[in-house]
N, C-alpha and C positions, 0 to 999 in steps of 0.2 A: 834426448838420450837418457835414457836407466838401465841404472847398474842392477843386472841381475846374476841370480846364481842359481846355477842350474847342479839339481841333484840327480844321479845318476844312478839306480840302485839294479840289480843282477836279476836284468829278465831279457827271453831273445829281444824284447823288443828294444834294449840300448841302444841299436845301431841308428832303429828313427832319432834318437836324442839328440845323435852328430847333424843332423839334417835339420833338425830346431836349431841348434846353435848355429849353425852356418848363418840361417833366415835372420835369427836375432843379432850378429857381427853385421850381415848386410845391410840390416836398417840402421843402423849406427848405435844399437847399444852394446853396454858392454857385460860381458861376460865372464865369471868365475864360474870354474866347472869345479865340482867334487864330486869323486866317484865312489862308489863301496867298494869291497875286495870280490864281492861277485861282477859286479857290473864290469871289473877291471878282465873278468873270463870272457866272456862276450866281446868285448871291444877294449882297445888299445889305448891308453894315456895318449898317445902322441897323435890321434886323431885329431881328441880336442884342443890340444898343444897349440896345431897348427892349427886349428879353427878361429881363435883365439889369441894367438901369441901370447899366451903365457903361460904356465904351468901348472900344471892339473896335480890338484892335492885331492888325498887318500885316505889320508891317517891323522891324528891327531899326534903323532911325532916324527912329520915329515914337512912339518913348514918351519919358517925362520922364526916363527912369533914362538913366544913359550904357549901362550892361549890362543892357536888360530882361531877356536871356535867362538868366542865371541867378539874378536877382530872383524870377523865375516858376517858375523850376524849384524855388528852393526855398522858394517858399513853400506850394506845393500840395499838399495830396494825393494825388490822385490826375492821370493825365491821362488822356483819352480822345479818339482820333483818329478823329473819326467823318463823311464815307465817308473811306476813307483808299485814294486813288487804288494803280494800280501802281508810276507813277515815285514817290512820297510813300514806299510802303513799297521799294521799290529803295535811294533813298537814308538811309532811316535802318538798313538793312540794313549798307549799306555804310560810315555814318557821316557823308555829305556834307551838310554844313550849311553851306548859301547862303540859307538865307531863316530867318523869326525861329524859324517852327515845328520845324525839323529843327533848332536851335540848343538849344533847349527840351530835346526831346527827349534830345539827345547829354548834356545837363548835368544830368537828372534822377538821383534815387534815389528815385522813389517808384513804384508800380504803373503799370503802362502797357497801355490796353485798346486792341485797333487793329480794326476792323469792313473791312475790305475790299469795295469795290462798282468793279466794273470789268464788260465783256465777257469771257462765257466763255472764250474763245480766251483772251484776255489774262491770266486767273486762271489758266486751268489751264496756261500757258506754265511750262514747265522754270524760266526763270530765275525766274518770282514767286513759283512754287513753294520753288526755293531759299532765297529771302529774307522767306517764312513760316518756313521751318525754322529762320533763322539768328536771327530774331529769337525765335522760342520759345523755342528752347537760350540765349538771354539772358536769360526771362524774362517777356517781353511775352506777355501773352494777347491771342489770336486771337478774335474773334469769326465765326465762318464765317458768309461770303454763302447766301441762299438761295436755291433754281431758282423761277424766274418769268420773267414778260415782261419784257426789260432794254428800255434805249432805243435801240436799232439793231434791233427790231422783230424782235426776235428773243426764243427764249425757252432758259435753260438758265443754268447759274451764277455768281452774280456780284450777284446780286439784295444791296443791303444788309440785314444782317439785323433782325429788327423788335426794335423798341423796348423791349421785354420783356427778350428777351433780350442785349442794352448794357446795360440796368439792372440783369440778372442777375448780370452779369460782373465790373460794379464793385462789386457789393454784395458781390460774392466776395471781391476784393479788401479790402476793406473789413473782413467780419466775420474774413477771417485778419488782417490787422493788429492785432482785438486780443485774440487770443486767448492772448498769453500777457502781458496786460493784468494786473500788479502780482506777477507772479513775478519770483525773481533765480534767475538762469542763469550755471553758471559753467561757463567753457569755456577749455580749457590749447591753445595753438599756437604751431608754430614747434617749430624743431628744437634740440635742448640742444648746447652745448658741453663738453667734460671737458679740461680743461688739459694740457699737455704740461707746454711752457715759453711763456715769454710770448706767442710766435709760431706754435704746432701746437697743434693740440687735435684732440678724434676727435670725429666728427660723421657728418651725414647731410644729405640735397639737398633735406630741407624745406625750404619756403618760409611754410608759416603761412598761406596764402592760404587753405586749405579752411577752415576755424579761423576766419579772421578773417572772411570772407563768413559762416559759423554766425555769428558776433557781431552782423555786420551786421544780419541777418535776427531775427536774436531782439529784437533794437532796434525795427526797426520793428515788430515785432508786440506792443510794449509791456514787454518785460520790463528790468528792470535787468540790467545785464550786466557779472561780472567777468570778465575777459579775462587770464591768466596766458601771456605772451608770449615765446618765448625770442628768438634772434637773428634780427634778419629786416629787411629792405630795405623790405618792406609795409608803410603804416601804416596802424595800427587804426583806428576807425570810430569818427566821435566821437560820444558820450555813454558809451563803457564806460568802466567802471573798468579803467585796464589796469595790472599789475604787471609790470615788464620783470624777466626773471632769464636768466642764462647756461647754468648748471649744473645739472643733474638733482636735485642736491640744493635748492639755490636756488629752482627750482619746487616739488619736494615742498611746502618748508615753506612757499612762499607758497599752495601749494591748499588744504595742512591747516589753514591759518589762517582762509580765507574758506569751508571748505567746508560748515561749520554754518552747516543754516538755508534751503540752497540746493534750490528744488524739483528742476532739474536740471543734472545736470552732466555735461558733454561732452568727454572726453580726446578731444580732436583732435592734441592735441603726437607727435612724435614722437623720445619720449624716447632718448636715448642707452643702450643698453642694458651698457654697461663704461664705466670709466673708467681712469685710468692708478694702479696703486698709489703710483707714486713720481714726483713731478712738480716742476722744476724754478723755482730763481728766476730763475734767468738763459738767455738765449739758449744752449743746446744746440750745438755746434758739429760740422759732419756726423763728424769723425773721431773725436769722441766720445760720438758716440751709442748708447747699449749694444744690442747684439747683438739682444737680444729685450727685447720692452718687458712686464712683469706688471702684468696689470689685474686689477681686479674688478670684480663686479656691483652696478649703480649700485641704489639703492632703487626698489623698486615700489609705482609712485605710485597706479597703476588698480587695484591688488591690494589696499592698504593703504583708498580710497574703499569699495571693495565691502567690505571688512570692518566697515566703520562708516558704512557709510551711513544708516542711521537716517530711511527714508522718504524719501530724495533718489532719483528715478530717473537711475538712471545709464547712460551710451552709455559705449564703446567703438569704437576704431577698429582694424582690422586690416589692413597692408599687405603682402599674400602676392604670391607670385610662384608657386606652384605648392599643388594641393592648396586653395584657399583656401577654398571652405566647412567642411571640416570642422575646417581650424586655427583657422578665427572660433569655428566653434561651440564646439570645446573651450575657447577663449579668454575665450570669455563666458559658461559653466560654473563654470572656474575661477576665476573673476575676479565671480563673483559680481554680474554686469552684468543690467542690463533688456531690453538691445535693445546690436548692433556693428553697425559698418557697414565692411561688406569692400570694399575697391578693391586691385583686381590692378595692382601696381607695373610689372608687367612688360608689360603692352599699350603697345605704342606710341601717344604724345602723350598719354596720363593717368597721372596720379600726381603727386609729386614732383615742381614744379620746372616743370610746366605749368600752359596756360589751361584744361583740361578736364579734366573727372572722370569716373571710373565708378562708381557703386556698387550696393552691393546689400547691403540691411539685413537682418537676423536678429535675432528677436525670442525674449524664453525659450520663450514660452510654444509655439516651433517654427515661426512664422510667418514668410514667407520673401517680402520685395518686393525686385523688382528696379526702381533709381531711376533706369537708363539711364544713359545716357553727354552731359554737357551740360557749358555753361559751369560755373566752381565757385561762382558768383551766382545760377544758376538752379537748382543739385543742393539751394544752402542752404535754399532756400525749397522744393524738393518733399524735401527730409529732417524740414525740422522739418514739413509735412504728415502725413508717415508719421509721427514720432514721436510725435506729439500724436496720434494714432489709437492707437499702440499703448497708449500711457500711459496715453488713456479705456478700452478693451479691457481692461486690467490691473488694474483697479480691482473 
């Protein structure tokens, strides 16, 4: 059984909604309706009342909680907004939450299905177009309208799509949530530090974002999740275990500690590759700071996992700027990897330090996905897709 919540928003097609909800009461999940104030013109609260037995909220100051909207958001499942007009999907594109439903939505972390039924002209307009796209690259699966008769007596796209297929889309949802149901996943993110003096250290524009969305997403799909974190402003995603460390070394030894025993494990960090040989107690002061600074070569953390991995599938990540399939490949050769996942540092707005990623995964066995360019919420969830394909593949 899953707790879903179905969103209701003001187009003729609400009355198919009541007919979703009947389907999903009958197979034994359970159901929270929220309606908009259009969808309530169309069709009647006490449809889903009694579809349901329980009562259909509207508004954000018509339930008992002071904050329903994040009450609902976390207690559900899944959500499904089904017809989900053009202004409905405009403003959760954009983020505008004036009514309780687009409030829901904005505060959720859980799967989010959205069925579009509008007039063709209005589907296939530039801007809804847009705000399919922006909502994908977040994550939200699209349920595409079908061609038929709409109700302006006309015929061509926009039709809601049938019922089969909503139920197909959650069940999607659903069976990736728990597929990696009672593994532990260890995953290293964020960028290391190497000391100076109290005040410089040598570093990199990680942010631990790609790493900590992998975390996220291995969460929801059921697995226990160690989370080896270096410095970073982001915070991690509760229910990991997470171990905070600084230094390259510090990481090392907290991976080596937890890495037995781990079905998979994800170097997402980006480790510091030098440190300083000779590093100070005190503040450094500019007139005395020696000429050239000698470092050396911090441990290798991904090198030393591939050596003893002992049945653990292991990823790698590679951030090239030029040349980059064939340094992943050698990377993940050398390094004794299952599968790396290349993003070019150097395209403007991905990598390092942004909201978007690119990647493109490489697998040993010379299999080559390219994962697109998306949010790094949306990459985490079609990477662990990919990866959990390579992994069944590999076996």
């Amino acid at each position: 059984m899953s707790r879903i919540l179905l969103g209701v928003t003001g187009g003729i097609a609400a009355y198919k909604a009541a007919a979703l909800c009947s389907a999903l009461v009958q197979r034994g999940d359970e159901v929270e309706v929220v309606m908009t104030e259009g969808a309530q013109r169309f069709i009647g609260p006490l449809t889903f009342a009694a579809l349901t037995r329980k009562p259909v909220l509207g508004s954000l100051w018509d339930a008992p909680e002071t904050i329903p909207h994040i009450a609902l958001a976390r207690e559900v499942d899944a959500i499904a907004i089904v017809p989900a007009t053009a202004n409905a999907i405009a403003k959760l594109a954009l983020g505008i939450a004036d009514d309780l439903l687009a409030n829901i939505v904005l505060a959720a972390r859980v799967p989010i299905v959205i069925a579009p039924a509008m007039n063709a002209a209005m589907y296939e307009h530039p801007a809804t177009q847009g705000h399919l796209q922006t909502l994908v690259a977040r994550g939200v699966t699209i349920v595409e309208p079908g061609v038929g008769f709409l109700a302006e007596r006309e015929t061509g796209i926009g039709r809601l799509a049938d019922q089969a297929a909503i139920l197909s889309a959650l069940d999607g949802e659903f069976s990736r949530r728990r597929d990696l149901l009672g593994e532990r996943v260890l995953i290293t993110a964020g960028p290391t530090r190497e000391t100076i003096d109290p005040v410089r250290f040598l570093s990199n524009a990680s942010t631990g974002t790609m790493g900590i969305e992998l975390a996220r997403e291995a969460l929801a799909r059921g697995a226990e999740v160690d989370l080896i974190l270096g410095p970073t402003t982001v915070a991690p995603p509760h229910g990991a275990r997470v171990a905070f460390v600084t230094s390259a070394q510090e990481m090392r030894e907290a991976v080596l500690a937890r890495a037995e025993g781990a079905a998979i494990a994800v170097a997402c960090a980006a480790v510091a590759d030098w440190r300083p040989i000779r590093t100070f107690a005190q503040k450094v002061k500019k007139d005395e700071l020696p000429a050239a600074l000698e470092l050396e070569r911090t441990p290798d953390i991904l090198a030393e996992l591939g050596a003893r991995k002992n049945g653990t599938f292991l990823v790698g990540f590679a951030a090239e700027t030029s040349n980059g399939e064939a340094h992943a490949r050698e990377k993940l050769v050398r390094k004794n990897l299952d599968a790396i996942a290349l993003n070019d540092v150097s395209v403007s707005g991905s990598g390092f330090g942004t909201g978007e990623n690119e990647i493109v995964l490489l697998s040993r066995d010379g299999g080559r996905e390219s994962l697109g360019r998306a949010s790094k919420r949306e990459l985490a969830r079609r990477m662990w897709d990919a990866l959990l394909r390579v992994r069944a593949n590999s076996k």
